[in-house]
N, C-alpha and C positions, 0 to 999 in steps of 0.2 A: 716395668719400673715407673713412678711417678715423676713427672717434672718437676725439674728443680723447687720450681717457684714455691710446689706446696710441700717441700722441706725448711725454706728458707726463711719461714715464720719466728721470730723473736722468739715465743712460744717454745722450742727445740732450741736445745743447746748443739752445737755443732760444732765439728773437728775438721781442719784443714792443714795442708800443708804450703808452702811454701817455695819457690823453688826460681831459680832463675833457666829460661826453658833453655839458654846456653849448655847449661847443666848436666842437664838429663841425656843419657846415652840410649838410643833408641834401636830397634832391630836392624834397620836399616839407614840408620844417619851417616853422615858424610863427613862425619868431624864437627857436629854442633849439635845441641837437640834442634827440632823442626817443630815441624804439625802435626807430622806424624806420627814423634815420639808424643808429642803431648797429650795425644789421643789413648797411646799405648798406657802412660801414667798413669789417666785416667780412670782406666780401664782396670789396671791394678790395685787405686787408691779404692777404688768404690768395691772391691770386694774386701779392704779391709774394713771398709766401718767410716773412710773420709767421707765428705760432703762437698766441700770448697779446694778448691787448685790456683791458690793464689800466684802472678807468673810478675815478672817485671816488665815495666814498657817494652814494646814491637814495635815503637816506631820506627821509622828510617832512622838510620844514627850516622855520624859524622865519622870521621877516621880513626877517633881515638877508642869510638866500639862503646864509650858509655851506653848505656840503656836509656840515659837521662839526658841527655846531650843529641837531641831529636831534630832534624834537615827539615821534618815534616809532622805537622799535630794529625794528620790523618793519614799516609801511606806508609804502610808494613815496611817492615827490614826487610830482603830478598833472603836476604843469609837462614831467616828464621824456616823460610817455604823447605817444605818436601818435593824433592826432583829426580824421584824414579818416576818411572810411567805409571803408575798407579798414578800419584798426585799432581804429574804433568804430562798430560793423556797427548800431549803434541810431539812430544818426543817417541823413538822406537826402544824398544829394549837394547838393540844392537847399538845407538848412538851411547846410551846409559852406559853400558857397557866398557864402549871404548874409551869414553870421557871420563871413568872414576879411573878405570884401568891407569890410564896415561898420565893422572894426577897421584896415584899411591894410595887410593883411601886406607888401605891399611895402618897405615900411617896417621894419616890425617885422623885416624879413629883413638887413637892413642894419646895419652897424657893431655896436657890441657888444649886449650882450643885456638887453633892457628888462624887466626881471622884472616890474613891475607890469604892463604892458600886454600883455607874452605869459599872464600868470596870467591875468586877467579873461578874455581871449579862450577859455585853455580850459578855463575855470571855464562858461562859457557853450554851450560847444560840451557838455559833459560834463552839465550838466544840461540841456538837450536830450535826449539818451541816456536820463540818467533817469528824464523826463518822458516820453518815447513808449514804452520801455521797460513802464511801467504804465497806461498807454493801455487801455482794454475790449480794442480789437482788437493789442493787442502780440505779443510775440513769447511766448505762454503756454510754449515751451521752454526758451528762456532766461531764463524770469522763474523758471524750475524749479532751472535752474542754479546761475540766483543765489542762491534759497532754500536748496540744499545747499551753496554757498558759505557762507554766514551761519554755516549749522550746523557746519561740518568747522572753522571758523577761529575758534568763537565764543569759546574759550578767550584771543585777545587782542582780537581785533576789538570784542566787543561793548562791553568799557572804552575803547577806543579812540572806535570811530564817536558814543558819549554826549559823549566828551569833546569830539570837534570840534563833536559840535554845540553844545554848551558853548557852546564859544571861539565858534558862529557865532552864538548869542544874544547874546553880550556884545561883537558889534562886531568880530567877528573879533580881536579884543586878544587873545594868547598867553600873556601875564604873566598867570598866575592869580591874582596876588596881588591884581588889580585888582578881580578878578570877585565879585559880593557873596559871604556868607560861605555861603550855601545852596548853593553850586558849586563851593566848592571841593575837595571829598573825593564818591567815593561814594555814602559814608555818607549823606550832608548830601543831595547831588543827589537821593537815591533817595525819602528823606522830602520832598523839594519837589516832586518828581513825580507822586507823592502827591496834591499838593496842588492841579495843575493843574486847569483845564477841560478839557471833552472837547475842545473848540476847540485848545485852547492844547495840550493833549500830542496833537495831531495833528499839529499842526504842527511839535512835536518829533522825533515819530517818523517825520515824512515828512524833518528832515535828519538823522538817525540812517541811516534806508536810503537815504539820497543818498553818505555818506561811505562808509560800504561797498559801495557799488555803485561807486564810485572803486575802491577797490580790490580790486573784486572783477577791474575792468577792467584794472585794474595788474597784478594775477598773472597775468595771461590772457596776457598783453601778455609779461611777462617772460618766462614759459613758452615762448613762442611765440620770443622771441629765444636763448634756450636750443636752441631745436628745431632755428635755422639755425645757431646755431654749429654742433653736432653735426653736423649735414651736413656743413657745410666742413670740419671734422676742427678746428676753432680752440676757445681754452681761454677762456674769459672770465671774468678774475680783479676781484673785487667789493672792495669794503674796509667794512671795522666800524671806525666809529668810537671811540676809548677808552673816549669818554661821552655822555650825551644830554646835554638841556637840560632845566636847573630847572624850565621849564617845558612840561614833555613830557607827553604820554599816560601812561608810564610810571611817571614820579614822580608823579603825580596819582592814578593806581590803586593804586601797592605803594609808599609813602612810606617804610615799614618798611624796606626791602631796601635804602634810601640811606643816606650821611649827608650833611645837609642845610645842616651848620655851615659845613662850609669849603669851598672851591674850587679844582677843580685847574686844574693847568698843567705848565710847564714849567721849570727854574731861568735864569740869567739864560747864554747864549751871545755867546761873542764874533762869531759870524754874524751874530748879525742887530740892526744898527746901525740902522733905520730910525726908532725906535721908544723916546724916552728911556725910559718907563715898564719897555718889554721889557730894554734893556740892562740897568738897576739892577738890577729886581725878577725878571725874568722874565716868563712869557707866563701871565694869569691868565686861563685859559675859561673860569672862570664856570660849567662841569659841576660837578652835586655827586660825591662820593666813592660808592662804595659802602660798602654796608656787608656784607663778606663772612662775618664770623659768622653775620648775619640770611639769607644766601644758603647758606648749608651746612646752613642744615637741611631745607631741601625740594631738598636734592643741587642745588643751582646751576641750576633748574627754569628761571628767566628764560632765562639765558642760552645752557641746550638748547635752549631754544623758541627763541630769535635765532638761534642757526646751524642749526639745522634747517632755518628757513623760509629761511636764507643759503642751502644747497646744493641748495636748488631749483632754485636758477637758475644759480648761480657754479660754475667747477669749482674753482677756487682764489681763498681768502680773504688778502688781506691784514689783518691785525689793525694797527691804527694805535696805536702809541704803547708800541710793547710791553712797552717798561720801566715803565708804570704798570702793570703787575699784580705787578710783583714790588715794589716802594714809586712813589710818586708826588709828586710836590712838589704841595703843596697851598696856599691862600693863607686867613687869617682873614678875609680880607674878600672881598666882589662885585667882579667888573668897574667896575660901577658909581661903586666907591668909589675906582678907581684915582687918579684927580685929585687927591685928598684927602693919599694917601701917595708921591706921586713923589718930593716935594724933602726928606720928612721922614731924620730919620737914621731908625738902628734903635732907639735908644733912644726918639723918639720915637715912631716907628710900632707899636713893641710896647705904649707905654702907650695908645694911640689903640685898638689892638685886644686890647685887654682881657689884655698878657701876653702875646701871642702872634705870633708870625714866621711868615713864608713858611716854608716846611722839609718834606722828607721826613715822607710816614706809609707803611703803620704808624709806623716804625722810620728812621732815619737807618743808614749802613754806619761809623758811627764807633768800634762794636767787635766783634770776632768772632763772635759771638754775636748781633748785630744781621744781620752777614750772612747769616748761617745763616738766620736765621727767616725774614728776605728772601726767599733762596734758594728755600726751603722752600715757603713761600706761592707763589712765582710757578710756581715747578715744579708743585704741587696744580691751580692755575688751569688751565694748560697741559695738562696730562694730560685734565682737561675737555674742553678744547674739543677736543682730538684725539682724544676717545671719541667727541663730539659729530659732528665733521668728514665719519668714518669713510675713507674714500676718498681723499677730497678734500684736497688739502693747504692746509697754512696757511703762510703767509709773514708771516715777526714783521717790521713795521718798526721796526728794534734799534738804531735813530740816537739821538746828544743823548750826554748824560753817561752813557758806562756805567758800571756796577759791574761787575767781575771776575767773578761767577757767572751774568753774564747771558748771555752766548753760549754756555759751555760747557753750561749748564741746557739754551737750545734746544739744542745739537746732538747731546745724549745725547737728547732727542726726534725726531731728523730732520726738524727744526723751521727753515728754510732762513730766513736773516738778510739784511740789506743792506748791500752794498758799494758807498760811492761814492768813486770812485779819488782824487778831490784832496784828500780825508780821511781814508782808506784808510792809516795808516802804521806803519812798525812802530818797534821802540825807539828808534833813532836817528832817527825823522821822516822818514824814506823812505819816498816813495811807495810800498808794495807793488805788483810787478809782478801783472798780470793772469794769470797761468801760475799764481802761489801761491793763488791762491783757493780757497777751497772748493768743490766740484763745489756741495753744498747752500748756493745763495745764488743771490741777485739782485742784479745788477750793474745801477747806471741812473749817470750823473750828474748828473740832477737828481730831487727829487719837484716835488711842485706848490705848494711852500714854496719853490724855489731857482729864482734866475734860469737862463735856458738858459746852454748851455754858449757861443753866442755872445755874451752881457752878460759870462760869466765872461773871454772871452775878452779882449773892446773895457775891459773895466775892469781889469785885465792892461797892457793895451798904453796906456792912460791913464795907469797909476801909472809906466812905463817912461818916461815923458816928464819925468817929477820925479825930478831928481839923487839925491835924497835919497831915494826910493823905489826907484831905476830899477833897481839890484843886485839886489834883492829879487823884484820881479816880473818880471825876466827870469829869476830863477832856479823860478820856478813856471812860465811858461812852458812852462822847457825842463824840467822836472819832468815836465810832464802829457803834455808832446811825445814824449817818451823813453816814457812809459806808454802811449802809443799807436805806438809802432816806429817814431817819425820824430827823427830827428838832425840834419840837415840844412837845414832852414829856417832862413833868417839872423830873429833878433830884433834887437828888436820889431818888426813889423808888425802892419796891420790886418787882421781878421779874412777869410779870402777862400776860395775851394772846394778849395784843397787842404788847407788846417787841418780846414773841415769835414768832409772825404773823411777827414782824420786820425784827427777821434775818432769819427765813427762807426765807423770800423773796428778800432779800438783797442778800443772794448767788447764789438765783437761778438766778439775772438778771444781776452777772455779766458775764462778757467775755467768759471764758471759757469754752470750749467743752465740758468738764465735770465740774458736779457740784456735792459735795456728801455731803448730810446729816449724820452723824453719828444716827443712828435709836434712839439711847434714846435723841436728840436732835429734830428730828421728833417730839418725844413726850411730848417734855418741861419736861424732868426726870433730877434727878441729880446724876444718879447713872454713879460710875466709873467701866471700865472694869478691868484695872490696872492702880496700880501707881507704876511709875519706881523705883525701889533702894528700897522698901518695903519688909521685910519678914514677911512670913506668912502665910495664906493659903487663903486669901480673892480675891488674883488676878483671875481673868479669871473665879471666880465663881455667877456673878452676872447673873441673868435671866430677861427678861422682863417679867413684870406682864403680867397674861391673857396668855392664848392659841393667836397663829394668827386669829381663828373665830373669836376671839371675838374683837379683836381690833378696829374695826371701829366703836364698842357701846363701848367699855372702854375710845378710847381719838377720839372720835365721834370730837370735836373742831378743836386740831390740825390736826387730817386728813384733815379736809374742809379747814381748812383754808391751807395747804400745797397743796391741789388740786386746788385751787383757785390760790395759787403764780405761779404753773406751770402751768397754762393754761394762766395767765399774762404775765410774763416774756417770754413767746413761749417754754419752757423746754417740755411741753405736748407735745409728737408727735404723729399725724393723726396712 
């Protein structure tokens, strides 16, 4: 099989799926997908006809389990590792054994994904590993490996592994703000360390090589999924998150290189209705800003170090949120404090927050010259990270409110954007047909923000029922019908295998060098990964039904008939 790279030519139109690797149920997962499910995907997608396995962030993540919500711009999630002995050569079959045994995986393998109860288990399994790992009689080769791990990565690792252990002295609590005041900088930690007993900085330094030996086990691990893609000739596109978390590894070590005042987000959308806070005010993550003056003088050195260690493993990055690098909406207040400002006006939320509004930084686009610098700025960023990339392409997700110099900036970079066809339109609000598209872009109809194309659909043919709607959403219907080469369906109806046979093969035969199915849309399912602006504990824990063996007898239909669009539309490559 040929290497990715000389499939991944513009040249070739190409099919991908989409998939959160939480998702995916694997032969031998623990109650999440892994590495090793991912590998398994892989493995299946590429004897359909896929090319790309697009996955969401692996970074480390915070408690709440976002994907987006990252402790660390460069160390894997643990949750995500494969920890049988195959993929954690430290542990014995017998330990594996008694540790899923004594946790229920059977259990844990069922309905959606129990984060706390699959972390402990391979929080357990994992110190094992590091535990016989430094055994007298261990493995003195791999404990050699590790040690040149330490050394070759120490440039982020070694602020990183102090900080978990940090966080694992104070209760595993993430919020630094919590943690006494000797802990929270460096500086401060390094003068308390100081201060310990022999006892007590043993015991530190034994979870200092506990969290690096995670992730020495995590690169290993990812490496090694890099190694089969290349086999299979398949591309496996990673995503960066816009921001970390206030309380990350990162902002804990270089505070300088943030800014710490305000909070971004995103401005308020007429999409997404779930959420009164999100419709008024917009989406406030609660990421601090950077501070990119503080970042241009050591040439943008973080965020080399980020895509570097990105293209290790990725052949293609998506950049999440691309329009914050060229300005960002920001909020004067926390997440936190959202409760506080939902019912208030602006007059009074401005005097509550000292003067100041949600709003565009640097700059707003409200006169020529503000564009410009915009412009200016994002283009500088950009040129970065595609010095950075080398090879490897980036994909801007260029969704939300644009400004006017955002597409053309990427596509004088060859900087490939996203098109999703039922927002896709041009001056008169027509759908643009799939033929006009840019070769350089990615075609999906959903991200992991938007219901699949079957909710889009049943919620369509629900507003069709109401007089007062029913003109309306049958005229999108047959908007999105026609964008996919079908005219003839009578509306309304309910959603059924020839709509679904519709739009998969409608996206695969437009334009676009890339095309990507979100997997539960592969499948005609209705299930969401997330919904923005939602609290609660339902995001990011939905599963596909069935193990991967068995998929191709569970939606036996949709596969053929998805096999059948890419071998049509020419997405199928030799």
């Amino acid at each position: 099989m040929s290497h990715p790279r000389n499939n991944l030519s513009p040249d070739n139109r190409i099919a991908g799926i989409l998939t959160p690797l939480s998702a995916v149920r694997g032969r031998n997962d623990i109650g999440i997908g892994d590495t090793e499910s991912l590998v398994e995907l892989a493995e299946w997608a590429a004897k359909k006809g896929f090319r790309v396995i697009q996955i969401l962030p692996v970074n480390e993540t915070g408690s709440d389990h976002s994907p987006y919500n990252i402790i660390s711009s460069i160390a894997y999630e643990p949750i995500t590792l494969a920890t049988n002995p195959e993929w954690l050569p430290d542990i014995t079959v017998k330990e594996y054994e008694q540790m899923t045994q004594a946790h229920c995986v059977a259990e844990l393998k069922q309905g959606p994904v129990s984060y706390a109860a699959v972390a402990a288990l391979k929080r357990e399994l994992l110190e094992a590993g590091y535990k016989n790992l430094n055994r007298p009689k261990g493995d003195k080769a791999r404990r050699r490996e590790f040690g040149n791990f330490q050394t070759q990565e120490s440039e982020w690792l070694h602020d990183y592994a102090i900080f978990r252990a940090l966080m694992s002295w104070n209760g595993d609590d993430e919020v630094v703000t919590n943690w006494p005041l000797e802990h929270r900088s460096p500086e401060a930690a390094k003068e308390w360390m100081g201060q310990l007993s022999a006892q007590e900085m043993a015991a530190l330094d034994e979870r200092i090589g506990f969290f690096s030996y995670v992730q020495w086990i995590a690169m290993s691990q990812w490496k090694a999924v890099r190694a089969r893609f290349d086999e299979l000739g398949m591309a496996l596109m990673g995503d960066i998150p816009v921001g970390v978390s206030i309380y990350s590894a990162d902002v804990w070590a270089e505070p300088g290189i943030f800014d710490l005042h305000r909070s971004s987000g995103a401005p308020p959308e007429k999409v997404f209705k779930s959420d009164p806070f999100t419709e008024k005010w917009g989406q406030n993550w609660g990421f601090p800003l950077y501070n990119w003056q503080a970042m241009a003088r050591d040439n943008f050195a973080w965020w080399r170090r980020r895509l570097s260690s990105s293209r290790e493993v990725f052949h293609l990055l998506r950049v999440d949120h691309a329009l914050g690098f060229f300005r960002i909406y920001s909020f004067p207040w926390r997440p936190q404090e959202n409760a506080r400002f939902l019912d208030l006006s602006y007059e009074q939320a401005a005097e509550l927050a000292g003067g100041c509004l949600p709003g565009f930084v640097p700059r707003d686009d409200s006169t020529p010259e503000n564009q410009e610098y915009n412009r200016r700025q994002g283009e500088m960023l950009f040129r970065v990270f595609v010095e950075e990339t080398g090879p490897h392409r980036l994909i801007a997700e260029d969704l939300g409110e644009l400004s006017p110099y955002v597409r053309p900036t990427l596509e004088a970079l060859e900087i490939p954007g996203f098109k999703i066809p039922q927002w896709e339109r041009n001056g008169n609000h027509a759908i643009i047909p799939g033929a006009d598209y840019a070769r350089l872009s990615l075609a999906t109809f959903a991200t992991h923000d938007h219901p699949p194309i079957r909710q889009f659909w049943e919620d369509w043919n629900a507003s069709a029922q109401d007089p007062a709607r029913r003109d309306h959403a049958i005229h999108e219907m047959r908007e999105i019908l026609e964008f996919c080469g079908v005219s003839e369906i009578h509306l309304p109806q309910p959603f059924s295998a020839e709509i679904h046979s519709a739009f998969i093969r409608g996206l695969f035969a437009c334009n676009s060098w890339l095309a990507v199915h979100q997997i539960t849309d592969i499948f005609g399912l209705s299930d969401r990964f997330n919904v923005p602006g939602a609290v609660g504990d339902q995001n990011w824990t939905a599963r596909i039904s069935g193990e991967i063996a068995t998929w191709d007898r569970i939606y036996k239909r949709e596969i053929t008939s998805t096999i059948e669009a890419l071998r049509d539309t020419g997405r199928k490559l030799s």
